[in-house]
SELODREN-142621 format. One line per 2 residues: their letters; for each residue x, y, z of C-alpha. Coordinates in nm, 2 decimals, padded with zeros to 4 digits. Example, Ala and Ser with C-alpha at 12.3 -4.5 7.8 and 13.67 -1.06 7.14 Angstrom:
<atoms>
AS	01.23:-00.45:00.78 ~ 01.37:-00.11:00.71
</atoms>
This chain:
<atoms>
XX	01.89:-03.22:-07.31 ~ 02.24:-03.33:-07.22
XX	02.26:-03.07:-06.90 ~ 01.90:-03.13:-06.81
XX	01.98:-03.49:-06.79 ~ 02.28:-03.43:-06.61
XX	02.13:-03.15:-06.38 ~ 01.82:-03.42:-06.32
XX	02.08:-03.69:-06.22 ~ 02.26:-03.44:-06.00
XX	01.93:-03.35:-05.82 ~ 01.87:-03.73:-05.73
XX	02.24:-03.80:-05.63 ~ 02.20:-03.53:-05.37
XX	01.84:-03.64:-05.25 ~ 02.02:-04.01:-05.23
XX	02.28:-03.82:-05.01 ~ 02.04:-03.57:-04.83
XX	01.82:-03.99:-04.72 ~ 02.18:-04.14:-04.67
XX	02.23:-03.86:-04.38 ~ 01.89:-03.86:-04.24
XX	01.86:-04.23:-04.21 ~ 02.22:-04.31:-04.11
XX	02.34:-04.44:-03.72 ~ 02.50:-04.17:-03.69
XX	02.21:-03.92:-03.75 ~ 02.05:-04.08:-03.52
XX	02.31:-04.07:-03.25 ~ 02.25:-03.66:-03.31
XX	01.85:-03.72:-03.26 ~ 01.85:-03.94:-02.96
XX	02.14:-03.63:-02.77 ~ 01.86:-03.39:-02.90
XX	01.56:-03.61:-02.68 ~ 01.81:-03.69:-02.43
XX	01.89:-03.31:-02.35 ~ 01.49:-03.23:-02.33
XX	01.44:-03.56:-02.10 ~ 01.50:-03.37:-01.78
XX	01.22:-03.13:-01.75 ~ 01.19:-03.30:-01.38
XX	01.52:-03.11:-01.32 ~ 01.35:-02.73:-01.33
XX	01.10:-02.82:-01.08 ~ 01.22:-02.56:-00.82
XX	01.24:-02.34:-01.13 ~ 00.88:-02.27:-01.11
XX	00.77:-02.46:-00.76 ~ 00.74:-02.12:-00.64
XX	00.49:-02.00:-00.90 ~ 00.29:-02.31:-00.84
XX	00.25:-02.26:-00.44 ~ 00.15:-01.86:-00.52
XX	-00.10:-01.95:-00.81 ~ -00.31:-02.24:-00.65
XX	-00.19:-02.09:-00.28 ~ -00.06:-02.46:-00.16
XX	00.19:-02.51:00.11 ~ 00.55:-02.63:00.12
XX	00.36:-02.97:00.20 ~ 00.08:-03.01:-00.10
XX	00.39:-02.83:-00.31 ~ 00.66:-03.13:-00.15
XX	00.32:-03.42:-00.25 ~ 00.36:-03.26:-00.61
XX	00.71:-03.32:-00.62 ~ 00.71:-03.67:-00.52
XX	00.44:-03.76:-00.77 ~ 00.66:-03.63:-00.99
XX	00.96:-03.84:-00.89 ~ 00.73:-04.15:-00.92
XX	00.63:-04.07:-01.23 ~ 01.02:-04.03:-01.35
XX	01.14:-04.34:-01.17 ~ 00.86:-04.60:-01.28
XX	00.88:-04.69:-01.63 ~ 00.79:-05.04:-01.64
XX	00.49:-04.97:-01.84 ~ 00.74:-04.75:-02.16
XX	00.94:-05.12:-02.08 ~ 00.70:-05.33:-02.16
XX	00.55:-05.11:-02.49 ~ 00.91:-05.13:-02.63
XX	00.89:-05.52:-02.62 ~ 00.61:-05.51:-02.87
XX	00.60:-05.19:-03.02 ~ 00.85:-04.99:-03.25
XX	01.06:-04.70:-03.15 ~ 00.85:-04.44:-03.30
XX	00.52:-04.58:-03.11 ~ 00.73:-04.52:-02.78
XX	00.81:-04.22:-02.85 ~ 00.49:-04.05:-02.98
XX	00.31:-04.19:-02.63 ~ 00.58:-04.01:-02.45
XX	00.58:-03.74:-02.66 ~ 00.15:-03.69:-02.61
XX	00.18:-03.78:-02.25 ~ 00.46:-03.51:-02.17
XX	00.21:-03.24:-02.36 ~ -00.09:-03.33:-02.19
XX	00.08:-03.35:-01.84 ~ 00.27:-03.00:-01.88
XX	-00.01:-02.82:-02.06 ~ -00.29:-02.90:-01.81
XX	-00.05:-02.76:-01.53 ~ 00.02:-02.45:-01.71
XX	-00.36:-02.40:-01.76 ~ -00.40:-02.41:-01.42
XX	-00.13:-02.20:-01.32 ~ -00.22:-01.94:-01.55
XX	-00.58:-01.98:-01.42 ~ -00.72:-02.06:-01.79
XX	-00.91:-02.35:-01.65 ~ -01.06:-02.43:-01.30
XX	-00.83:-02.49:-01.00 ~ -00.78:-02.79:-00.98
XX	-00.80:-03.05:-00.73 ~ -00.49:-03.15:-00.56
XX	-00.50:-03.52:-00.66 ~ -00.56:-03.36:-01.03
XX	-00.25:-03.19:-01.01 ~ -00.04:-03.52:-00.85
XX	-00.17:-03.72:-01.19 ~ -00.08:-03.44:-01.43
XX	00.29:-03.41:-01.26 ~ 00.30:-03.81:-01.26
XX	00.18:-03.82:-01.64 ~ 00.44:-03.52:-01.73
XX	00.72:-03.71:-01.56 ~ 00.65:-04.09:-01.69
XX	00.65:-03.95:-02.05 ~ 01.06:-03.90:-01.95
XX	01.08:-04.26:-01.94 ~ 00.92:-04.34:-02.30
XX	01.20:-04.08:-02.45 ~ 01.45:-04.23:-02.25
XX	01.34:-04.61:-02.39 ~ 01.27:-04.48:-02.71
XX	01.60:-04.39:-02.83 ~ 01.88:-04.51:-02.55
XX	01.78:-04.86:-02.59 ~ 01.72:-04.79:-02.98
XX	02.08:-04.72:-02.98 ~ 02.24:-04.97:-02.72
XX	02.07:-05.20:-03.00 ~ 02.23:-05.01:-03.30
XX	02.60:-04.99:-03.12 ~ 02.64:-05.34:-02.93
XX	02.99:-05.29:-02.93 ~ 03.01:-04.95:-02.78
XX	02.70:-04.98:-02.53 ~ 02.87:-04.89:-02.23
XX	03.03:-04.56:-02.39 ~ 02.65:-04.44:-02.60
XX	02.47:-04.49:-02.22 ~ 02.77:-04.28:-02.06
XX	02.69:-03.99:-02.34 ~ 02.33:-04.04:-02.33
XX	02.28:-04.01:-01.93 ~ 02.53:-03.72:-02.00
XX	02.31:-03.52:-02.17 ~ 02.04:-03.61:-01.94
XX	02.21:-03.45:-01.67 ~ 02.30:-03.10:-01.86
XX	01.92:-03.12:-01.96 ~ 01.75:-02.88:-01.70
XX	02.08:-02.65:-01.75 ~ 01.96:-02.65:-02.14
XX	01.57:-02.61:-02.05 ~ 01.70:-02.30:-01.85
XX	01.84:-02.12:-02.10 ~ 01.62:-02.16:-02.37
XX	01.35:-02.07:-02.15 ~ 01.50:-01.76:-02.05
XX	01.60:-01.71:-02.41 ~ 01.27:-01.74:-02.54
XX	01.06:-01.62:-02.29 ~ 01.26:-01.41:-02.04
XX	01.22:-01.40:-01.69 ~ 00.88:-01.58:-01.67
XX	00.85:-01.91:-01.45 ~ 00.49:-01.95:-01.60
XX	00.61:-01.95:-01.95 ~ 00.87:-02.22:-01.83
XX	00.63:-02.47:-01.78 ~ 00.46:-02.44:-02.10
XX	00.79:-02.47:-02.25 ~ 00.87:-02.80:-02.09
XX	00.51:-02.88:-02.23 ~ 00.62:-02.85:-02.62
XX	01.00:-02.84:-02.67 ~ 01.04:-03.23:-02.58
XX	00.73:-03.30:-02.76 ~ 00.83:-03.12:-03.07
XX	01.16:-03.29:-03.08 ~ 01.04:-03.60:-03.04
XX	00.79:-03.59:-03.30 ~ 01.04:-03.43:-03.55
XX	01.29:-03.74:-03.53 ~ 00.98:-04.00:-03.44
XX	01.09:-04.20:-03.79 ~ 01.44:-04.11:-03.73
XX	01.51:-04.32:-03.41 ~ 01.46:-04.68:-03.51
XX	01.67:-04.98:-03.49 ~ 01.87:-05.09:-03.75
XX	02.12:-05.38:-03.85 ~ 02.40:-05.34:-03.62
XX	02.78:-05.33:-03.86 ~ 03.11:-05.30:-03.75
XX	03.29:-04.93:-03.79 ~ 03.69:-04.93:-03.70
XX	03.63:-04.57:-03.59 ~ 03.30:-04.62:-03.40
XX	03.47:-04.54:-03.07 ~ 03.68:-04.24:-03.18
XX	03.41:-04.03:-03.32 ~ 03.26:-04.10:-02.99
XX	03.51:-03.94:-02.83 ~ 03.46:-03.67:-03.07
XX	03.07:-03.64:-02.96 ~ 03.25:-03.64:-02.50
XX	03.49:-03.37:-02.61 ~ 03.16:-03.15:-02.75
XX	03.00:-03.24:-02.46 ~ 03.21:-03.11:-02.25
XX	03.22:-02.78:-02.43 ~ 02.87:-02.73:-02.39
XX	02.88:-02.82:-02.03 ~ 03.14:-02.60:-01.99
XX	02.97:-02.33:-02.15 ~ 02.65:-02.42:-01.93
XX	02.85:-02.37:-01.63 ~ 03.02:-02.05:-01.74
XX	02.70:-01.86:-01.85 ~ 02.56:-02.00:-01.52
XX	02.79:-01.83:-01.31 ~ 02.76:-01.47:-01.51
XX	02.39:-01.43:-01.50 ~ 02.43:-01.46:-01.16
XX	02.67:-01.16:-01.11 ~ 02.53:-00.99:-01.38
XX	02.17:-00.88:-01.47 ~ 02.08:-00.98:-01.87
XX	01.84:-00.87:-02.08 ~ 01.60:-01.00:-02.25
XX	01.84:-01.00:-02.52 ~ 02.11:-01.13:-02.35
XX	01.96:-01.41:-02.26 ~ 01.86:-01.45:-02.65
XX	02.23:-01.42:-02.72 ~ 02.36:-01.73:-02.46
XX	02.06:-01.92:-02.59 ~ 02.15:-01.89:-02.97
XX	02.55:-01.99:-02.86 ~ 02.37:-02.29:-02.68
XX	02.19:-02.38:-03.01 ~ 02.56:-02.35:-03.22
XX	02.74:-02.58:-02.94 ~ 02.44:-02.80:-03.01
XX	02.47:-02.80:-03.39 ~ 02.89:-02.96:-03.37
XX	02.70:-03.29:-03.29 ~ 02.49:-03.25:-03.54
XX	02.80:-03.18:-03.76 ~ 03.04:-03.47:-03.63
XX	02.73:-03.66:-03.71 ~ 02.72:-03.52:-04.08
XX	03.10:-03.54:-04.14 ~ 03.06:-03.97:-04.05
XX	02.77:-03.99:-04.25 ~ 02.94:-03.85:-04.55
XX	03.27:-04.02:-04.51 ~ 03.05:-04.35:-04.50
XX	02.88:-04.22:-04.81 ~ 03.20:-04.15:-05.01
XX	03.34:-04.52:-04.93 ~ 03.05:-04.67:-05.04
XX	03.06:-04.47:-05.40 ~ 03.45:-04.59:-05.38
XX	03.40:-04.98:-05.38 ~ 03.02:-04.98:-05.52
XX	03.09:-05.36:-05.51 ~ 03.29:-05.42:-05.29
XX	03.10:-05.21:-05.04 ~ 02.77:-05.39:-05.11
XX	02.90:-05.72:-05.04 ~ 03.08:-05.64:-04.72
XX	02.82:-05.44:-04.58 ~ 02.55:-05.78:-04.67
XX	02.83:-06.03:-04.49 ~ 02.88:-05.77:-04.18
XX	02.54:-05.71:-04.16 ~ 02.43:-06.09:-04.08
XX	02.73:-06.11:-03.87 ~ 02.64:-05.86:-03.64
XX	02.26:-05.94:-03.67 ~ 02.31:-06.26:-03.47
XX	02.34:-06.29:-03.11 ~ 02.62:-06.40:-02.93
XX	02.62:-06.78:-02.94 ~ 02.80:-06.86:-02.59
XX	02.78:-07.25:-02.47 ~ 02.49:-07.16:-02.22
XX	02.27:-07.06:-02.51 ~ 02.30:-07.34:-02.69
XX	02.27:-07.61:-02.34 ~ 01.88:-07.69:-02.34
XX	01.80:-07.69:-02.01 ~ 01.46:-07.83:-01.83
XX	01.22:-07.64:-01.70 ~ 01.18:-07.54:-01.37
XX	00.89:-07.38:-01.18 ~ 00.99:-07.00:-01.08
XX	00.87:-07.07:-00.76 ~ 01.12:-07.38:-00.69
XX	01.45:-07.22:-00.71 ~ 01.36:-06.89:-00.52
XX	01.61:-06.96:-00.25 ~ 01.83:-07.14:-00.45
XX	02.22:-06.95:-00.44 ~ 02.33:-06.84:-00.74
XX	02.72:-06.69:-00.78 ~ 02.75:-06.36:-00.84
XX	02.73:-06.20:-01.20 ~ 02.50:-06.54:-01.29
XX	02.17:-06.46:-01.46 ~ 01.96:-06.43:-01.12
XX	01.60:-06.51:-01.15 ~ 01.38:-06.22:-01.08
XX	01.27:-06.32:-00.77 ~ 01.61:-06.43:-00.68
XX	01.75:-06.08:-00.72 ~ 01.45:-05.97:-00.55
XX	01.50:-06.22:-00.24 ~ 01.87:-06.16:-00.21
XX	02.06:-05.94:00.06 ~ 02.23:-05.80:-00.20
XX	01.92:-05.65:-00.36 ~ 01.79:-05.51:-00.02
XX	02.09:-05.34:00.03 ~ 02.12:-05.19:-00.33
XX	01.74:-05.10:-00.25 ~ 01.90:-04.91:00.08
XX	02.17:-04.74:-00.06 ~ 01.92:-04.61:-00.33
XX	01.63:-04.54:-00.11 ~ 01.86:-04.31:00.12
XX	02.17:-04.17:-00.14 ~ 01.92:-04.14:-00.45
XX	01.58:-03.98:-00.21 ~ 01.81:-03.74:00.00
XX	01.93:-03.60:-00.36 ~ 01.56:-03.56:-00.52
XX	01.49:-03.45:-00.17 ~ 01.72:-03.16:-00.22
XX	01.70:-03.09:-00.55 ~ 01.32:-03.08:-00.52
XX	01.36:-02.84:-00.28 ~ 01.65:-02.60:-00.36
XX	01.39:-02.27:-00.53 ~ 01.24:-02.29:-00.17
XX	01.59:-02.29:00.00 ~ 01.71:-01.97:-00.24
XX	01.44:-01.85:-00.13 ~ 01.41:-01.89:00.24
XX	01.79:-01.76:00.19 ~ 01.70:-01.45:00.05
XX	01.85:-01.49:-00.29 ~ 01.72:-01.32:-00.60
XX	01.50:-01.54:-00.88 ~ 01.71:-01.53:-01.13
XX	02.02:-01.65:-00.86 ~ 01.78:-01.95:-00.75
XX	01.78:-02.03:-01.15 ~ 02.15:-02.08:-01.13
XX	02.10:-02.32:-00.86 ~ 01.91:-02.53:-01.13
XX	02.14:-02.52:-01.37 ~ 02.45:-02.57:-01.14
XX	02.31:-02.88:-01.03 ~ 02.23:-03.02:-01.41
XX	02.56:-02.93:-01.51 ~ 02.75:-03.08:-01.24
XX	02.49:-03.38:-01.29 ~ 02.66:-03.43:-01.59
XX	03.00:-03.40:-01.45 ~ 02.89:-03.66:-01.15
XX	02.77:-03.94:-01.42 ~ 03.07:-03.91:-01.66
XX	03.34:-03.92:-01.38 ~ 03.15:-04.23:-01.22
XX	03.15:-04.42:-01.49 ~ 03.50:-04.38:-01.60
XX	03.64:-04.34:-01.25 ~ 03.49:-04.66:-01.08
XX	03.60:-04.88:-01.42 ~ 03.96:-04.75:-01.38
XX	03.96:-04.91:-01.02 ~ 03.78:-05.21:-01.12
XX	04.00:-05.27:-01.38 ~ 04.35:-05.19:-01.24
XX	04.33:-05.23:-00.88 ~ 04.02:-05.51:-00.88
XX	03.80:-05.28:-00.60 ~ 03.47:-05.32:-00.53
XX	03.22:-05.09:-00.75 ~ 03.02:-05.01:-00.45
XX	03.31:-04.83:-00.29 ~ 03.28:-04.54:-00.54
XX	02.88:-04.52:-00.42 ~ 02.99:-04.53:-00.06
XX	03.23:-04.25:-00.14 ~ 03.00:-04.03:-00.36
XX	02.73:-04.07:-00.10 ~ 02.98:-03.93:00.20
XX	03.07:-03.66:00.01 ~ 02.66:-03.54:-00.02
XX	02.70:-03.50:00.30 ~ 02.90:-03.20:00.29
XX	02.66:-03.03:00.05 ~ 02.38:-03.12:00.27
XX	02.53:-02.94:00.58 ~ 02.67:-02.63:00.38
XX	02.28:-02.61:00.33 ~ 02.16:-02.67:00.70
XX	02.45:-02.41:00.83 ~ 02.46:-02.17:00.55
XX	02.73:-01.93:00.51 ~ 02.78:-01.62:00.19
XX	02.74:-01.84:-00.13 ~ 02.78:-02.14:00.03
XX	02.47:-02.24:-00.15 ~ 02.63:-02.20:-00.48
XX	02.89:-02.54:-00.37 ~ 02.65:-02.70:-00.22
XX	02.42:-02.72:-00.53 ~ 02.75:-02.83:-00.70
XX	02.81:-03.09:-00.45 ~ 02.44:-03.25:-00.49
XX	02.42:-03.20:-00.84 ~ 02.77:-03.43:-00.89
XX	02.67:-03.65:-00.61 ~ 02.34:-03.68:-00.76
XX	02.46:-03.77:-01.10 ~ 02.72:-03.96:-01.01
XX	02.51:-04.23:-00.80 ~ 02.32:-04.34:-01.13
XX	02.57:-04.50:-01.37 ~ 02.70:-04.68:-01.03
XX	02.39:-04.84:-00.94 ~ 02.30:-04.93:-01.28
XX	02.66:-05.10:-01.30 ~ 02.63:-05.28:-00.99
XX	02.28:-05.40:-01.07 ~ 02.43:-05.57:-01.44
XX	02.70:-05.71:-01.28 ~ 02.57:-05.84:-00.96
XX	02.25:-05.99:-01.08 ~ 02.33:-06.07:-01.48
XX	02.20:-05.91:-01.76 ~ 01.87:-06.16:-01.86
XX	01.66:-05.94:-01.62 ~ 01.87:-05.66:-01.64
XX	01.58:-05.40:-01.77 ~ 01.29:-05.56:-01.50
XX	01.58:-05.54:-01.19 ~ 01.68:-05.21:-01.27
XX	01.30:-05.06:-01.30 ~ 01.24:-05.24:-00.94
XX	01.56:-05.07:-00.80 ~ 01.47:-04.75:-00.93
XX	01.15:-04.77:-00.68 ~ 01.36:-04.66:-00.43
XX	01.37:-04.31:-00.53 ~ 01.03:-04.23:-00.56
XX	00.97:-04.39:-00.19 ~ 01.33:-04.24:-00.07
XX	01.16:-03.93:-00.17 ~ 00.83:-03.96:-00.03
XX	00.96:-04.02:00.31 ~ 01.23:-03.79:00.30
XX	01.08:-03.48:00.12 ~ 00.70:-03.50:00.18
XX	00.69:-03.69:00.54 ~ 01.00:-03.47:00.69
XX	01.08:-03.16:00.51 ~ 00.80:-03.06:00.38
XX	00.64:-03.09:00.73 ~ 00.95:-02.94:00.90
XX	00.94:-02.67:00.66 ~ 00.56:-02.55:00.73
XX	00.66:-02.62:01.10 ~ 00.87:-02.34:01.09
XX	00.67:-02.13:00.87 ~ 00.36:-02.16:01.15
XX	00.62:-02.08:01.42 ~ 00.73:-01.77:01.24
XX	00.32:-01.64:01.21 ~ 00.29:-01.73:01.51
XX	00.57:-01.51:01.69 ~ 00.34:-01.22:01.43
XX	00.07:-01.29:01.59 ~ -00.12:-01.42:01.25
XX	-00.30:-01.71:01.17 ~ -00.28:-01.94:00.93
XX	-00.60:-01.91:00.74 ~ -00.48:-01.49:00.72
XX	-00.26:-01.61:00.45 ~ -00.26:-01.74:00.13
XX	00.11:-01.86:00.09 ~ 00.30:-02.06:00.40
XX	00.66:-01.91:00.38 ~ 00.97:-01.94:00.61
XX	01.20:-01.71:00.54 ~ 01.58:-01.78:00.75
XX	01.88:-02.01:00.81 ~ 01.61:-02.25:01.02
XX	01.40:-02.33:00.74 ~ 01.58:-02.66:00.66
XX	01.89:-02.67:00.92 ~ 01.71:-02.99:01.09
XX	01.53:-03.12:00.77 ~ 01.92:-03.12:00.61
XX	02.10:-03.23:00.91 ~ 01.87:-03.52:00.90
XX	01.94:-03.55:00.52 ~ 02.34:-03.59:00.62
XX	02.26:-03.83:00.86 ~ 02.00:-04.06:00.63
XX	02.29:-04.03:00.34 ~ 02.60:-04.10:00.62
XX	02.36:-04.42:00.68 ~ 02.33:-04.52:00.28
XX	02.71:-04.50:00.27 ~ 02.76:-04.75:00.54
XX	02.54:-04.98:00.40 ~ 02.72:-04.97:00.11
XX	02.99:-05.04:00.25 ~ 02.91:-05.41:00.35
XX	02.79:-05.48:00.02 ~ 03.18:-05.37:-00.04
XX	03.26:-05.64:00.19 ~ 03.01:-05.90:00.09
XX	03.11:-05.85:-00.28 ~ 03.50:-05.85:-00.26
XX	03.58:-06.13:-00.34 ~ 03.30:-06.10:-00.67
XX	03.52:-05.82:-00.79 ~ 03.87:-05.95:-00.74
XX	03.79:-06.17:-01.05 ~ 03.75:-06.08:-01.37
XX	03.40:-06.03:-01.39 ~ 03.40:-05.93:-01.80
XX	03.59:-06.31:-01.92 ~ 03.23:-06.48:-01.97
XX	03.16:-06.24:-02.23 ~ 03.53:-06.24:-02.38
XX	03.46:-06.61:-02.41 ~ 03.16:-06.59:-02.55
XX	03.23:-06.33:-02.79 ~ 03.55:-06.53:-02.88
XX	03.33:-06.81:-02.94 ~ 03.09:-06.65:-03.22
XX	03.39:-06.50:-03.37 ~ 03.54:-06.89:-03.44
XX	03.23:-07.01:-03.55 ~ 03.17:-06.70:-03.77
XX	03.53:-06.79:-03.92 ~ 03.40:-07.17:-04.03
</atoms>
């Protein structure tokens, strides 16, 4: 009786342990990575663009239209927004979750011709649906745990938007992994691995009652340092498979190291939860009663003079013009109105489109190029890894000169966005492997651009419309890409492609698939590319000058203040 009573007791102790784990912060630090690292699927596209324009026998044009409905898709996600506001985590997530399934799978039916061709407006919707769910995943959990970590936002959406970048690197090598070789099966993988793992941690992500850790910033330190060994690994395994030929079961092998890099997050994240688990069965009491005191603490919002200042009314239309400072709480259509926001909008539309633009079309450039399939795979990956890279120097690098030397946060745009430049000429002017740097180049320009602009945006315009502002900004890239990728290259590529039949002597309608193959595929498409991002640079360069003087202050004492004042009226 005695050891069945103990043995029942030692059951229930480790199910109270086993629910302590699953249901801790931390946990769910692990889980949002995990839906963070499948939220890129957008990032493969040249992966399988190539299967797409020999299946349903499009050109570089219908293929380029694809792509950009794609890229709206991924860059509008006012509608996830405005679900979160009166939904749950889980809801936004199981939406995203179904829309990313339906999207993918309805492609890979009619890639694999297991339904119909469809029609080319059929196929825009499906990509568009596919890509949108990104935004639900990336609502779902990164603003679950901005909510969950107040203190620590700025390093969780550094991580976060880390593993967003080294995402398509990830897809790639499971892929391969699983299915080998095979662009079709690609596309029905980014159909159910994002869904799967968001449905597996659907109750998992959630928001819960924010309190105070002393080594909340060290462990995430610990979760960078893994990061950075799997992007290393990324890049390392990149670079072999494409001087050496794997197997089926090589690829297997780098996959299943992938999945062990993967699983030290999920053990950093075990290792807090049970060191928060041992403390509380230290102090039982103790314990109990600081956790109920820290918990209201942090549960209440930050209660600055402004908040507490009733102020009148006023119509949204009466103070449209109205000049605010800068780093004030702009009205939407204030921020909207400003010169500051058009030339944000510019440096978006041309840095942000002329990366999409190449990334979009980097499979047809190996290709045109005369690289190998599984070398135009590396491309991929090279540019999701050194995404990662791009976003996690940005952040860190441009707060290091704000800090100590007071310069302007646009400067580091300006500077990122000159540098594209080069990897869009090593493309227009190839030369042996230059393509290899180049898609490094883009991929860290690329990545680096985003924690910029969504800096600039917070500090500019205030954070009360932080969430609407940025999802208006983000417009740019869809209609940067439009312009840039279905208007110009697309049409400069089939240009060429006509040019090159022609010189044959064979027409169009004598061919299923419009293909260039040489160096003048995309020489004046990327030239023009340079030029459009030389252009973004400069006009971020007089929002440098217009906000000098903005940044010579320091910008962060409001929210010293106001965080000293709760902590002195917490103290009464």
């Amino acid at each position: 009786m005695g050891e069945a009573a103990m043995s029942c007791s030692g059951g229930r102790e480790v199910f109270r342990l086993v629910a302590h784990v699953v249901r801790g912060r931390w946990f769910m630090v692990f889980a949002s990575f995990l839906i963070m690292s499948g939220a890129g699927t957008t990032y493969v596209f040249s992966n399988y663009s190539k299967e797409i324009k020999v299946s349903l026998g499009y050109d570089q044009t219908t293929l380029t239209l694809l792509g950009f409905f794609m890229d709206l898709g991924q860059n509008v996600g006012v509608l996830s927004g405005l679900i979160a506001e009166v939904t749950q985590p889980w809801f936004v997530l199981l939406v995203g979750s179904i829309m990313n399934f339906a999207g993918y799978f309805m492609i890979w039916l009619a890639v694999t011709g297991k339904i119909a061709k469809p029609q080319v407006w059929q196929m825009c919707i499906y990509f568009c649906i596919g890509a949108n769910s990104q935004n639900f995943a990336t609502t779902g959990s990164l603003v679950t745990c901005v909510k969950n970590f107040p203190t620590n936002r700025g390093v969780m959406l550094g991580l976060l938007k880390g593993f967003v970048g080294l995402s398509g690197a990830i897809i790639t090598q499971l892929y391969l992994g699983i299915y080998g070789n095979d662009s079709k099966s690609l596309i029905l993988l980014i159909g159910w691995l994002p869904t799967t793992i968001s449905i597996f941690f659907l109750y998992t992500i959630r928001t819960m009652t924010a309190v105070r850790q002393p080594n909340e910033l060290k462990v995430f330190y610990h979760f960078l340092y893994a990061s950075i060994a799997l992007a290393l690994f990324l890049m390392a395994i990149t670079i072999v498979q494409k001087q050496v030929v794997f197997s089926h079961a090589g690829y297997a092998a780098s996959a299943s190291v992938l999945c062990v890099l993967l699983s030290l997050l999920l053990a950093i994240a075990i290792r807090e939860e049970l060191a928060l688990w041992n403390l509380k069965k230290q102090s039982v009491n103790s314990s109990a009663e600081t956790s109920v005191v820290e918990s209201e603490l942090e549960a209440q919002p930050p209660c600055s003079s402004t908040q507490l200042e009733e102020k009148p009314k006023v119509s949204c239309l009466a103070n449209i013009f109205q000049r605010r400072d800068r780093g004030e709480d702009y009205t939407i259509l204030q921020a909207l109105l400003s010169v500051d926001m058009v030339l944000l909008f510019m440096t978006i539309l041309c840095g942000v489109g002329c990366s999409l633009t190449a990334i979009g079309n980097l499979g047809q450039i190996g290709e045109s190029l005369g690289y190998p399939t599984h070398t135009i795979s590396s491309f991929v990956s090279l540019v999701s890894i050194w995404s990662y890279f791009g976003r996690v120097f940005s952040g860190f690098v441009s707060e290091i000169l704000l800090v100590k030397w007071k310069l302007p946060r646009p400067l580091m745009s300006s500077l990122i966005l000159f540098l594209s430049c080069i990897g869009y000429l090593m493309i227009a002017f190839p030369t042996t492997g230059s393509v290899y740097l180049a898609s490094v180049i883009i991929g860290f320009s690329f990545g680096a651009q985003i924690p910029v602009i969504h800096a600039m945006i917070s500090e500019i315009f205030g954070l009360k419309y932080y969430a609407t502002l940025l999802n208006c900004c983000q417009l740019g890239c869809p209609l940067g890409s439009y312009i840039l990728n279905v208007r110009m290259t697309g049409v400069l590529y089939d240009r060429a492609a006509l040019k090159q039949l022609a010189r044959k002597g064979i027409g169009r309608a004598s061919v299923k698939e419009l293909t260039c193959i040489g160096t003048q595929c995309y020489r004046l498409s990327f030239v023009i590319l340079a030029g459009v991002s030389c252009f973004g640079a400069f006009v971020s360069l007089i929002l440098v000058y217009r906000t000098r003087e903005f940044y010579k202050r320091d910008i962060y004492k409001k929210f010293r203040e106001e965080a000293k004042e709760t902590e002195m009226a917490l103290s009464r």
